[in-house]
Backbone bond lengths (Angstrom), bond angles and torsions (degrees), N, CA, C in turn:
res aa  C-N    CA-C-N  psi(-1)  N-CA   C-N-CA  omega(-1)  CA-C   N-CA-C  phi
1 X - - - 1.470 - - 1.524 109.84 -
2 X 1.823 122.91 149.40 1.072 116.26 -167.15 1.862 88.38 -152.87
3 X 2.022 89.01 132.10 1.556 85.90 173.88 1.196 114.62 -124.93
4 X 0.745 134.31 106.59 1.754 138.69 168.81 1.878 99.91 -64.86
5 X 1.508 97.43 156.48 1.418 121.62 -175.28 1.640 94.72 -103.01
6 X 0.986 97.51 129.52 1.680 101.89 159.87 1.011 138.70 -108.95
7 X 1.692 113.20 11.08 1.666 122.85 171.24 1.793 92.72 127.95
8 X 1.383 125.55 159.61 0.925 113.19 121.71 1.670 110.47 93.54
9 X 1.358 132.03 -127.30 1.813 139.85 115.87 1.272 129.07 -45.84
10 X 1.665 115.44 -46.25 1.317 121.62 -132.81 1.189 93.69 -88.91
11 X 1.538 107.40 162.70 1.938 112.13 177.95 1.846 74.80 -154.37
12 X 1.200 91.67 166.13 1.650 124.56 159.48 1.424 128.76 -138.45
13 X 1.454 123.60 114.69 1.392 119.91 -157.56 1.373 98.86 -118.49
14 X 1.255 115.07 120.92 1.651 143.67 157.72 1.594 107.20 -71.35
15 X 1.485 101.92 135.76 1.239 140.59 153.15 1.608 134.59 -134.23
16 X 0.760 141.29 142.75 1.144 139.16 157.93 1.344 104.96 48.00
17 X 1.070 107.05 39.17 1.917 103.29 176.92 1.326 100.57 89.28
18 X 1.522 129.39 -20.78 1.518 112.20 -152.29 1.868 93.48 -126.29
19 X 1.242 97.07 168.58 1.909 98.95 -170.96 1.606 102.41 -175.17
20 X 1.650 84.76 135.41 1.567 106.79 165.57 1.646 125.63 -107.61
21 X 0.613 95.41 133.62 1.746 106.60 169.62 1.354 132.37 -72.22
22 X 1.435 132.27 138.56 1.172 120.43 174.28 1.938 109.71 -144.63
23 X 1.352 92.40 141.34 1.906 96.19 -165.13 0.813 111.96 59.37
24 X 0.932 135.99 41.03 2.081 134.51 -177.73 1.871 105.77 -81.45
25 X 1.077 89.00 98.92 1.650 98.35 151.74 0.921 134.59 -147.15
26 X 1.505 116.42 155.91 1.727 129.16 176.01 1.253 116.93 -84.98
27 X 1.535 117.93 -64.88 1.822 122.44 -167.95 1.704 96.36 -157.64
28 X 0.950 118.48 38.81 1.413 126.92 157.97 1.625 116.72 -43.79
29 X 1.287 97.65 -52.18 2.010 116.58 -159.95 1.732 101.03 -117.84
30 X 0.972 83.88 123.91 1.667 95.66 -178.86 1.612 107.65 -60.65
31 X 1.532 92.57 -54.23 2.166 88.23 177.22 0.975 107.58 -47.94
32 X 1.703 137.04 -62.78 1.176 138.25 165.46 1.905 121.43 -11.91
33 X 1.236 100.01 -72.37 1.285 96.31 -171.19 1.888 110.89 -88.93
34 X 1.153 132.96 -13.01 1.608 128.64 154.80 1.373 116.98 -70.40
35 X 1.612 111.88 -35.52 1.813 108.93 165.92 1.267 136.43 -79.58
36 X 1.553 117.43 -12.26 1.612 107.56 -166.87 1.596 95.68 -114.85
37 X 1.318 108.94 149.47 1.382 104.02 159.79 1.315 139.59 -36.84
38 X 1.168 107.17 171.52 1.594 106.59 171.07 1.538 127.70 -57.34
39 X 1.235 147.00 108.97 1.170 106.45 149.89 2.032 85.78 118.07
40 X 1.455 90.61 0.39 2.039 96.42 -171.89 1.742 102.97 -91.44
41 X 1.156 130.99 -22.76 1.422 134.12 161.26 1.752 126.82 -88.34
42 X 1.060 127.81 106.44 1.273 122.92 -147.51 2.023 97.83 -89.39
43 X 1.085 107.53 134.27 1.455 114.76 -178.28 1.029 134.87 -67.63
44 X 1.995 105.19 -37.51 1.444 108.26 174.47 1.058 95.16 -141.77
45 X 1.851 105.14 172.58 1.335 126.87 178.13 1.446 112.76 -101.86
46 X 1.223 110.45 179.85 1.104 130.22 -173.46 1.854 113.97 -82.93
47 X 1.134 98.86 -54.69 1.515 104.02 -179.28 1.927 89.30 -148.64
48 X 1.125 101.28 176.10 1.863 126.19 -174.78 1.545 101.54 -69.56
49 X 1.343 134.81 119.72 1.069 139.70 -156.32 2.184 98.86 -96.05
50 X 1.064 114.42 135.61 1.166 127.69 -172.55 1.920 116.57 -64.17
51 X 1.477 92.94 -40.15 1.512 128.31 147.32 1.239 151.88 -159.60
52 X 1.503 144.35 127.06 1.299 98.06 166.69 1.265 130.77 -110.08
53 X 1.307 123.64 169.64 1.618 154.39 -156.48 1.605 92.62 -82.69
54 X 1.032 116.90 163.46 1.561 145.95 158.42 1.422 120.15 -158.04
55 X 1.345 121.94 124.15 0.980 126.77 152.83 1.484 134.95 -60.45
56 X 0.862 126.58 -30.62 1.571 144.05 -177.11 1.646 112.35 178.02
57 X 1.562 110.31 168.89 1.354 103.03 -156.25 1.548 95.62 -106.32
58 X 1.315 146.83 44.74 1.457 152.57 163.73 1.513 97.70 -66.52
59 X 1.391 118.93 160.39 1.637 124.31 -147.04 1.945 73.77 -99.00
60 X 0.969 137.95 -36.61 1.931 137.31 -147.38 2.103 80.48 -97.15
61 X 0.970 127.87 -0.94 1.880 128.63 156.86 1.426 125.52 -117.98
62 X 1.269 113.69 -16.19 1.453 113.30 172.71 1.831 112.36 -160.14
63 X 1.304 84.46 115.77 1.250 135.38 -168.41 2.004 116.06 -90.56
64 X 1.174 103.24 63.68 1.770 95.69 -164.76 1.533 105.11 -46.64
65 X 1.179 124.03 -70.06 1.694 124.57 162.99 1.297 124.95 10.91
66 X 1.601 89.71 -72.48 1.613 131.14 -160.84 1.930 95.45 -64.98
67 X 1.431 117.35 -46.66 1.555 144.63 -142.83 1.869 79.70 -75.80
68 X 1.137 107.97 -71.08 1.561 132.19 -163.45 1.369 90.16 -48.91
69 X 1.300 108.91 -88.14 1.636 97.98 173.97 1.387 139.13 -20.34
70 X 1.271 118.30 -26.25 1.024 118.53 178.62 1.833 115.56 -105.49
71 X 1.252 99.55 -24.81 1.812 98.80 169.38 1.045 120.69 -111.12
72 X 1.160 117.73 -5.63 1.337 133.68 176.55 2.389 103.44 96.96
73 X 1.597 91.07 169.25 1.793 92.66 168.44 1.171 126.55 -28.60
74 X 1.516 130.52 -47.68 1.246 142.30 -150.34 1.702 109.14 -140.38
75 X 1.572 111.95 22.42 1.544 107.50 -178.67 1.692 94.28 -96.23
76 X 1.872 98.50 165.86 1.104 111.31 -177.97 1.754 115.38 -79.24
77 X 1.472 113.06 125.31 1.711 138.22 127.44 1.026 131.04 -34.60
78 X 1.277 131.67 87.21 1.690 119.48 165.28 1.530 100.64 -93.43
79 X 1.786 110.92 156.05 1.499 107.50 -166.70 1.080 81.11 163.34
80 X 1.710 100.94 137.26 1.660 135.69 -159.96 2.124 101.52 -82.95
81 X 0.958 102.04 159.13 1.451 112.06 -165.02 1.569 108.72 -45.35
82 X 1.283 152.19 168.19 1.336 164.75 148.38 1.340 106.84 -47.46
83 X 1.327 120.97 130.13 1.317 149.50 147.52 1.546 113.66 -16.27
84 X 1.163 156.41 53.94 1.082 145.91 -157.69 2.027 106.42 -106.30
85 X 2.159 80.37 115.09 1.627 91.70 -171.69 1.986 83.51 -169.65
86 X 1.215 96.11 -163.82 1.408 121.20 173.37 1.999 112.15 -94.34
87 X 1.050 85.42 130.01 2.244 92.68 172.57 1.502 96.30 -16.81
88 X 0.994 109.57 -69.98 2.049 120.03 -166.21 1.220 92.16 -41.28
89 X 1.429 121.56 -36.03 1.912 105.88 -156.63 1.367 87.20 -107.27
90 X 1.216 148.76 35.49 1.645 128.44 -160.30 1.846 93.24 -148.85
91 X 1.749 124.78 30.60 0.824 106.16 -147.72 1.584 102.48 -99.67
92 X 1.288 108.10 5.04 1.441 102.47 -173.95 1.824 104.35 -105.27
93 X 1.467 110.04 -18.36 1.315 126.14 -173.82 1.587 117.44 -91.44
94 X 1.743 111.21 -17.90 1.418 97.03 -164.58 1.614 119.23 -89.99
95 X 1.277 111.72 -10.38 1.410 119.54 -176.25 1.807 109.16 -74.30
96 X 1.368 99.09 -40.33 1.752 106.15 178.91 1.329 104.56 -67.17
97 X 1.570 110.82 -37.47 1.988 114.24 -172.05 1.956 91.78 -58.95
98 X 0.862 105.69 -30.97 1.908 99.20 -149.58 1.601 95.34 -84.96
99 X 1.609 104.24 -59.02 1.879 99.51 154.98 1.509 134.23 -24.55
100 X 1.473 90.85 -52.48 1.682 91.93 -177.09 1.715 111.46 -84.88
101 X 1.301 108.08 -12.34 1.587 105.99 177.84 1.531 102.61 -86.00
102 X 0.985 132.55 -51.74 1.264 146.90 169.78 1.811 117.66 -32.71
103 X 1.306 106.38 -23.75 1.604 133.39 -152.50 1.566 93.66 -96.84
104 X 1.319 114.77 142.97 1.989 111.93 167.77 1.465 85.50 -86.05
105 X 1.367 150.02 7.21 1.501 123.89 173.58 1.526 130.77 -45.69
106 X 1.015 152.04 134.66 1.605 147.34 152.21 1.832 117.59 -58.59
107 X 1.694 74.35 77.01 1.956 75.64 166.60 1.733 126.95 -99.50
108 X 1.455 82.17 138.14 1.898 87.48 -154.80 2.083 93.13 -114.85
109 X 2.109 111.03 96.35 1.285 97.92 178.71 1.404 106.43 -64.28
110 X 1.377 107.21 158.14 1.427 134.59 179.08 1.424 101.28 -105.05
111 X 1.543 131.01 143.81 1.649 124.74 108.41 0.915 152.23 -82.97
112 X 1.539 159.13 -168.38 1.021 150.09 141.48 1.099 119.63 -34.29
113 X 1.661 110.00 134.14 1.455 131.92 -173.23 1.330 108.78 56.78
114 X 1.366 143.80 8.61 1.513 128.84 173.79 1.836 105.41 -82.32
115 X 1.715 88.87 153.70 1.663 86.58 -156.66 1.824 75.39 -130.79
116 X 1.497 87.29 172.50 1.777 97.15 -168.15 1.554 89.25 -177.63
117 X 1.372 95.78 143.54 1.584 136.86 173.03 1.579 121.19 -72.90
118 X 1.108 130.62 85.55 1.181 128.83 171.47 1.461 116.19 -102.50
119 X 1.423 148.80 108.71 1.050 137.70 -178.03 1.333 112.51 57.81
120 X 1.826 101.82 -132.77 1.668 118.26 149.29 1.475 119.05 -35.84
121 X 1.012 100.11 -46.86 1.376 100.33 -134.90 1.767 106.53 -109.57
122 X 1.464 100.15 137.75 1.867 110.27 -171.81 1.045 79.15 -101.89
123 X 1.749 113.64 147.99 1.179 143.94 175.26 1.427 123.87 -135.67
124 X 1.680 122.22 109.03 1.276 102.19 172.24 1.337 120.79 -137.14
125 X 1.174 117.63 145.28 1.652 119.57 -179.32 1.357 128.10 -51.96
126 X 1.365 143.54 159.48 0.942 105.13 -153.27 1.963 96.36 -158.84
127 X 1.459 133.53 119.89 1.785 100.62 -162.65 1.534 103.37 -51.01
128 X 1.553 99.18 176.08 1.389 126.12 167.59 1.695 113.28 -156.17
129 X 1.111 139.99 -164.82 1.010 155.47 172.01 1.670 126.09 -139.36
130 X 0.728 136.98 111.09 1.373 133.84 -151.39 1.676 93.16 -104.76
131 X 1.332 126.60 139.80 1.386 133.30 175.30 1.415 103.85 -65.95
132 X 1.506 143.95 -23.17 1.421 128.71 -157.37 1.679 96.66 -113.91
133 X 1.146 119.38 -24.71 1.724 109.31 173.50 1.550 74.74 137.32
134 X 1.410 143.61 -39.03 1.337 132.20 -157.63 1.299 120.69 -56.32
135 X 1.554 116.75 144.87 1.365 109.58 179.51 1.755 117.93 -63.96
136 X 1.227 111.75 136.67 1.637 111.64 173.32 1.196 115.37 -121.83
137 X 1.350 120.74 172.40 1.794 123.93 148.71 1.368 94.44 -144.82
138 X 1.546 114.38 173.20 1.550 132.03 -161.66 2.075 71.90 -128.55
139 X 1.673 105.39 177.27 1.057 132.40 -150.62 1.782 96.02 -143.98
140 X 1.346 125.74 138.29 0.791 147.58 -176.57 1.602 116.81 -141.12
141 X 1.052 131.58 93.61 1.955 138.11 -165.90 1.218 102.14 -110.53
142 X 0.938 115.93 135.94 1.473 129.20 178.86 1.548 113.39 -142.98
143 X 1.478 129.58 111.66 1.461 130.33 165.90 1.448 94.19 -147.06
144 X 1.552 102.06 154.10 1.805 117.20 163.88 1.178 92.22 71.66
145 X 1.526 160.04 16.94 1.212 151.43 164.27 1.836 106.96 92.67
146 X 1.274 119.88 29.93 0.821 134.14 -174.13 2.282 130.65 -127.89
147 X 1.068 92.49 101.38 1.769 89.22 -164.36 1.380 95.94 -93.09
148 X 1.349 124.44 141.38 1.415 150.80 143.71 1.589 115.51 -114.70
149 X 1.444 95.24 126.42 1.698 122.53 171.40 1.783 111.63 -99.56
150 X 1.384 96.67 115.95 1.624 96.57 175.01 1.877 99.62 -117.34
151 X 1.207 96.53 126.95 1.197 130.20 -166.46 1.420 124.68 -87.27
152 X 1.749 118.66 -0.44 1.460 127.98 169.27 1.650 112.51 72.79
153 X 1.844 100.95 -124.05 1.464 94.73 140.91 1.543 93.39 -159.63
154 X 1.805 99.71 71.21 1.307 117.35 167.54 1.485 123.72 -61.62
155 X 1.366 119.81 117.06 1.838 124.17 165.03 1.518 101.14 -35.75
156 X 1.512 100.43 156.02 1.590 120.21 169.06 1.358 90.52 -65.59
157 X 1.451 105.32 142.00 1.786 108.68 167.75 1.697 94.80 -168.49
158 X 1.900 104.55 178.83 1.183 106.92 -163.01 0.932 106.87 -94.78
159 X 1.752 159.96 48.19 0.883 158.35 -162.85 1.706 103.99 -122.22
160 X 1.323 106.74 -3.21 1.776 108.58 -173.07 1.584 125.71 -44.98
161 X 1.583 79.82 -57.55 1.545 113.27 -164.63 2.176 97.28 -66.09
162 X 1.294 101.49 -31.56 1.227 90.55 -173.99 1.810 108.37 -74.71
163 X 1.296 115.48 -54.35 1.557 125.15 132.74 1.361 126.62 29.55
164 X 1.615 80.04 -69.78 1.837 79.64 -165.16 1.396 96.42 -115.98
165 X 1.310 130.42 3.18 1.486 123.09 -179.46 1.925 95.49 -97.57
166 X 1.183 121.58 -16.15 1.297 114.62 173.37 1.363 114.08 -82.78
167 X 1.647 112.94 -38.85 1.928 108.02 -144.42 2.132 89.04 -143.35
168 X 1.852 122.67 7.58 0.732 116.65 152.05 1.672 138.75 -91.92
169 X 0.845 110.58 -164.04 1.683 139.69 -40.46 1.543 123.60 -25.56
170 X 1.397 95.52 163.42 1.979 83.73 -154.91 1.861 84.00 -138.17
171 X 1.472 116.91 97.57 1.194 146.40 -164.13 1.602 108.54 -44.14
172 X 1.673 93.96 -62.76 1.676 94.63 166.08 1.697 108.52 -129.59
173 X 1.299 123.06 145.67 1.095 136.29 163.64 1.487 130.68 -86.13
174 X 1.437 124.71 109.10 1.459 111.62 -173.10 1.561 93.61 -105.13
175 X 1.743 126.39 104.30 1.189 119.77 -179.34 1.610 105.47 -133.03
176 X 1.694 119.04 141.71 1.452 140.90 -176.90 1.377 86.71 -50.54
177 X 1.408 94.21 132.26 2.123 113.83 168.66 1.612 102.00 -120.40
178 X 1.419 130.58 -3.53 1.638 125.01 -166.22 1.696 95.58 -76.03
179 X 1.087 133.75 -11.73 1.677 116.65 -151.50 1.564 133.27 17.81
180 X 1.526 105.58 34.67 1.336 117.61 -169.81 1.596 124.66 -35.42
181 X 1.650 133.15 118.98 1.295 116.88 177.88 1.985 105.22 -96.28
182 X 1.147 80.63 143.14 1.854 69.17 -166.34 2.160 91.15 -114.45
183 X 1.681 88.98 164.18 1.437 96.47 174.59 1.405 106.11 -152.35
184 X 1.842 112.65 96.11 1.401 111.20 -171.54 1.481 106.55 -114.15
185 X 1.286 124.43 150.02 1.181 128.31 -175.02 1.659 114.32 -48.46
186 X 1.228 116.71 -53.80 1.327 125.33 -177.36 1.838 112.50 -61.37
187 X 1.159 116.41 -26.17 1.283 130.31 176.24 1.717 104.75 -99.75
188 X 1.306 122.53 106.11 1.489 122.70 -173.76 1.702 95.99 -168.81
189 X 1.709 101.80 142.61 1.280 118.31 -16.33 1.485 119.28 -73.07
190 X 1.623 112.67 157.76 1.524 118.22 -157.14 2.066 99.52 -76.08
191 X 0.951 96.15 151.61 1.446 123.82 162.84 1.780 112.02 -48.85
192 X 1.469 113.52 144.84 2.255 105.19 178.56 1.128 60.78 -112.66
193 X 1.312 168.39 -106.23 1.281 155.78 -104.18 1.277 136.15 -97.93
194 X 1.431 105.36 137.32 1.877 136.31 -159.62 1.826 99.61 -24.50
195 X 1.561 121.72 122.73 1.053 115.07 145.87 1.694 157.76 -93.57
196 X 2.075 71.16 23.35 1.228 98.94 -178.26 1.702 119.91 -150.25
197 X 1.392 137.03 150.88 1.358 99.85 -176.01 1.313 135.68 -62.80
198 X 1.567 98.24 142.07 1.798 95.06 159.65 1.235 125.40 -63.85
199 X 1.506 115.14 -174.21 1.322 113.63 -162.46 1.837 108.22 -83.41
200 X 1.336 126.44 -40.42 1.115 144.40 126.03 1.243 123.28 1.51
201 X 1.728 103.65 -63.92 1.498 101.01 -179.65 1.633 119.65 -72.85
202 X 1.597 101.75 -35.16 1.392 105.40 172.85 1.707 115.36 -42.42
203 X 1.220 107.13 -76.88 1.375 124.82 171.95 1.922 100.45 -10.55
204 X 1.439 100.82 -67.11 1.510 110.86 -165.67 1.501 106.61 -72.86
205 X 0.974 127.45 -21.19 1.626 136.82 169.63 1.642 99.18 -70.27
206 X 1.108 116.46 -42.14 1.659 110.77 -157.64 1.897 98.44 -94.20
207 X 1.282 118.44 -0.06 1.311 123.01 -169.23 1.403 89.83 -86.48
208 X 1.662 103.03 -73.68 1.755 101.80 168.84 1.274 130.33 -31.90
209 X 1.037 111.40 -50.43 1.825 104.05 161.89 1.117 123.95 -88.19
210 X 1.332 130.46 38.62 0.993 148.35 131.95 1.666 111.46 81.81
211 X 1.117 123.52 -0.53 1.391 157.81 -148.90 1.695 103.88 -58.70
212 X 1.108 107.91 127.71 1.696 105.37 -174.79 1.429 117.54 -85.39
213 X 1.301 114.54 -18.22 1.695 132.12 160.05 1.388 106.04 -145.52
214 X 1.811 103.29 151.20 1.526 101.18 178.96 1.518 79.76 -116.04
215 X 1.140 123.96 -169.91 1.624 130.19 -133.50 1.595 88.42 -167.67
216 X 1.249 137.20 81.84 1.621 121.05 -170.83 1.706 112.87 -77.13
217 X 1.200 133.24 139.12 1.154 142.36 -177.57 1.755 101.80 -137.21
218 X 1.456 93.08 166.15 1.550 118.17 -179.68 1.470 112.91 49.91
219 X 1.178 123.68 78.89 1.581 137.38 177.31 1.583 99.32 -156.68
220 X 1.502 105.06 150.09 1.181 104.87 163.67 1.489 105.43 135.39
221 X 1.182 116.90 -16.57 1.214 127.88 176.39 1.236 116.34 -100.89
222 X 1.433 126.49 119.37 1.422 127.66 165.62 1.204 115.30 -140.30
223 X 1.679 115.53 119.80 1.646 130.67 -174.76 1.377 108.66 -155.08
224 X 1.389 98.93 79.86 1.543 123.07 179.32 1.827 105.57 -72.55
225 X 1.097 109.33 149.19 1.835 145.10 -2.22 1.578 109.17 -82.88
226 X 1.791 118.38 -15.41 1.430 104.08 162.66 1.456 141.13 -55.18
227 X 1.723 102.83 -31.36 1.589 112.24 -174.72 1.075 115.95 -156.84
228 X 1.436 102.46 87.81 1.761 97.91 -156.95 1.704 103.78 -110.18
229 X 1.144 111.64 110.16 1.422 111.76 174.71 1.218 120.85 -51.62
230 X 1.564 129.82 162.72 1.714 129.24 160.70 1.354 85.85 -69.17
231 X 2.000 101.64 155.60 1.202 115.04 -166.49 2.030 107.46 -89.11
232 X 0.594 121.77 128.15 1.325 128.72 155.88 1.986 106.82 83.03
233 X 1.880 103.25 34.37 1.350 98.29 167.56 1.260 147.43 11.53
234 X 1.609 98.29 -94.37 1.440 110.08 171.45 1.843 117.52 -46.64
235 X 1.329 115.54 -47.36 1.119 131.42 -177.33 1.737 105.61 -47.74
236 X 1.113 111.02 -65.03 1.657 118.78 -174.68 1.201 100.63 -73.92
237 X 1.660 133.94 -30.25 1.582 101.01 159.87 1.272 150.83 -47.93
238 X 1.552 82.71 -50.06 2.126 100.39 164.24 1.304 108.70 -45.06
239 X 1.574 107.86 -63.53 1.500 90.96 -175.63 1.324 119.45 -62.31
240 X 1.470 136.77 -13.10 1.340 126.97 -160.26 2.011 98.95 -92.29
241 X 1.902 94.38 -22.36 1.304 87.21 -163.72 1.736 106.27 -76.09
242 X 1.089 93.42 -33.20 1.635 118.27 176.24 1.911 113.09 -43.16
243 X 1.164 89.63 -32.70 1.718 86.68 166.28 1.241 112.62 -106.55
244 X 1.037 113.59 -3.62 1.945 105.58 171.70 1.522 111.90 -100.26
245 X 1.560 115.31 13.85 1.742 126.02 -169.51 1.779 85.71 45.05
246 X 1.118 135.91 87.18 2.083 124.05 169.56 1.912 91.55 -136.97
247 X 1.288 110.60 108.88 1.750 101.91 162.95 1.190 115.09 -26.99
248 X 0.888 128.44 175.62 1.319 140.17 -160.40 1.891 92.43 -171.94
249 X 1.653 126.68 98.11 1.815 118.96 164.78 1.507 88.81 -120.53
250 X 1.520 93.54 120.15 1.618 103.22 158.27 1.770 105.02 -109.62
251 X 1.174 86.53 133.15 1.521 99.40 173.06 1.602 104.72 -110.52
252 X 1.535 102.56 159.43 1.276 124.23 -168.65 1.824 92.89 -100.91
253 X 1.311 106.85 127.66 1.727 117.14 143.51 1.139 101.21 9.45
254 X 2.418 129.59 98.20 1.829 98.88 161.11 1.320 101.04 108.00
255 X 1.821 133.93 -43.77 0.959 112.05 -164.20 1.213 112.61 -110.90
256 X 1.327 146.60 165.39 1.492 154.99 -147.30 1.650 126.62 -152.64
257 X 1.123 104.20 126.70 1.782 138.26 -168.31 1.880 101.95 -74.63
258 X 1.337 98.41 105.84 1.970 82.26 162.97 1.379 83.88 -90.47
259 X 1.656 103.46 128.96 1.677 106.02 175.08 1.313 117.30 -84.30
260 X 1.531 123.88 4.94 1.518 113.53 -170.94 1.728 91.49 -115.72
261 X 0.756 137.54 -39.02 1.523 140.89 139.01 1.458 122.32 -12.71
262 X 1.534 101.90 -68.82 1.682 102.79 152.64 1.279 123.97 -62.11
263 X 1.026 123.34 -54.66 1.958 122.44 173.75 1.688 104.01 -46.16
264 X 1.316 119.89 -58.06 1.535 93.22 -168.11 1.576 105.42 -64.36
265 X 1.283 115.01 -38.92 1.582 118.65 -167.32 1.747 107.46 -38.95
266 X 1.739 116.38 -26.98 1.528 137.28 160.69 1.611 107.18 -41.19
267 X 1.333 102.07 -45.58 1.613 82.96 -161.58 1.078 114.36 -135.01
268 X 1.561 106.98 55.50 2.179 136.75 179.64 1.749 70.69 -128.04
């Protein structure tokens, strides 16, 4: 199995010739594309993706554009239940809902813990907690004897232990390191604390699942006082991972992990 990073959340994991996607976007989210460098969201894939994944429906995780492109008009969507509130409360969710209704895609909602057959690859949903109240799920892939957990940019919460005692050990971990504090008009007064994990927390999330590398995603953005990342991410992971002995593979925008390649390289 082989995962390339696609900027951002998103990864795409190969098997057997065949691969799904998850968070895949191009220019969905405006912060997204005025904050990150050039060249930090990857454009294309490799081959036609079987499906893709979503974690939750925020415009910087799902990408209708981005989605199509990759499964084509009419390929399958997996994606956690609908937002259920009033317009006022639906403000980060309703533009992707109307995209994806609007879309000939095959979107198939998920709940927690439901698992499904794609090709290679077993797939199952998995809780999470979403920093804004929105509904989420985390991602769990499994082909070739190999599990990957993609992590959205789910809060620390207690659902770990259940996690990894069901669907671990969990080979590689792709989990949020920004601990973003956000301050949006519609949300007031705003939150001092992370609506997403810290770098710290990752570490301690990826210990529980027992995870032989965590894979850091969703950092990179900082546009304070709306979205202000912890300062220097990557940096305080190493060190955080560094006392928990936990790998630590950051990949660059594009580039890709044979994960069983890396796993034995663990234990030479």
């Amino acid at each position: 199995m082989h995962i390339r990073r696609l900027g951002w959340a998103g990864i795409e994991v190969l098997a057997q010739g065949q691969s799904v996607v998850v968070d895949y976007v191009r220019k969905s989210a405006p912060l997204l594309t005025r904050a990150l460098p050039a060249g930090s969201l990857v454009p294309t894939l490799h081959t036609p993706a079987l499906a893709a994944l979503v974690t939750h429906l925020h415009a910087d995780h799902t990408d209708v554009g981005a989605i199509e492109s990759a499964v084509g008009a009419g390929g399958v969507v997996l994606r956690p239940a609908p937002f259920e509130g009033t317009p006022a409360e639906a403000v980060w969710t309703a533009q992707q809902e109307q995209a994806l209704d609007a879309s000939s895609l095959e979107v198939r909602i998920v709940s927690e813990w439901d698992r499904m057959q794609l090709g290679p690859y077993t797939i199952t949903a998995v809780p999470a907690v979403d920093g804004l109240g929105d509904p989420q799920v985390n991602w769990v892939i499994e082909a070739e004897g190999v599990r990957v957990f993609h992590g959205g940019d789910t809060m620390f919460h207690g659902y770990w232990w259940l996690i990894a005692g069901r669907l671990g050990p969990i080979d590689v971990a792709a989990l949020p390191i920004n601990g973003a504090v956000v301050d949006f008009p519609h949300q007031q007064p705003p939150s001092t604390l992370p609506a997403a994990m810290t770098p710290d927390q990752a570490v301690r999330a990826a210990t529980i699942l027992k995870a032989k590398m965590l894979l850091p995603i969703h950092f990179g953005v900082d546009e304070p006082p709306m979205y202000a990342e912890d300062g220097e991410p990557l940096v305080r992971l190493r060190v955080a991972a560094d006392l928990a002995a936990q790998r630590v593979v950051d990949l660059d925008p594009g580039r890709a992990l044979d994960v069983s390649a890396a796993a034995n390289s663990l234990m030479h």
